[in-house]
N, C-alpha and C positions, 0 to 999 in steps of 0.2 A: 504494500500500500504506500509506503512512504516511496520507495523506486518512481512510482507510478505520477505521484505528486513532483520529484526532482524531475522528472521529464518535462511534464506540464511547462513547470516554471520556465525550464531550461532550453524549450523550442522554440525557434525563432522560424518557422516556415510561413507566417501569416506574419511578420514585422514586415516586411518587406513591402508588400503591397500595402498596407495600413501605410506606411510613412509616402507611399507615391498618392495616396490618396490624399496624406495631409495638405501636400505639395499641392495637388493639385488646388484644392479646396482654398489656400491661400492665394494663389496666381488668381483663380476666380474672385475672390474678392479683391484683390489687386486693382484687375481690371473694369471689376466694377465700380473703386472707384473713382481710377483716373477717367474712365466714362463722365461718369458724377461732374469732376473734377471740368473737365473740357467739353459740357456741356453744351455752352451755349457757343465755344469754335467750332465743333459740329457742326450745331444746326447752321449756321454761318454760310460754312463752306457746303453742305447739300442747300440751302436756298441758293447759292451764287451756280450752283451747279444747275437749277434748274430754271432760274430764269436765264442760264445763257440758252441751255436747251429751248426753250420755248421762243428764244428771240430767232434764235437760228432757222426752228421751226418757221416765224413767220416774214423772215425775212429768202424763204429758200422757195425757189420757184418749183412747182408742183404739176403744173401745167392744168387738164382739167378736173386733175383729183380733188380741187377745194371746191370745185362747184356739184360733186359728185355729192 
């Protein structure tokens, strides 16, 4: 019984994964909050990205597709 118990304590086959998990679980919070963090330079840059698309859009000759 006691053998049985120094095993237990003394196996390390599940550390491994457990600590890539922590890892992981940290980077995710990391990046969630430099997200946070650089919120509003995001949104920023996808507005500038979509009013260029839409200018492009109506500044781009189409021929009779716009009257379609």
């Amino acid at each position: 019984m006691m053998n049985q118990m120094k095993s237990l304590i003394m196996e390390e086959e599940g550390q491994a994964m457990t600590e890539y998990g922590l890892i992981l679980g940290l980077v995710a919070v990391a990046v969630v909050a430099i997200l946070v963090l650089l919120r509003d330079e995001i949104i920023s840059i996808f507005q500038g990205v979509v009013s260029s698309v839409q200018g492009s859009e109506d500044s781009a000759s189409f021929g009779n597709l716009k009257d379609q």
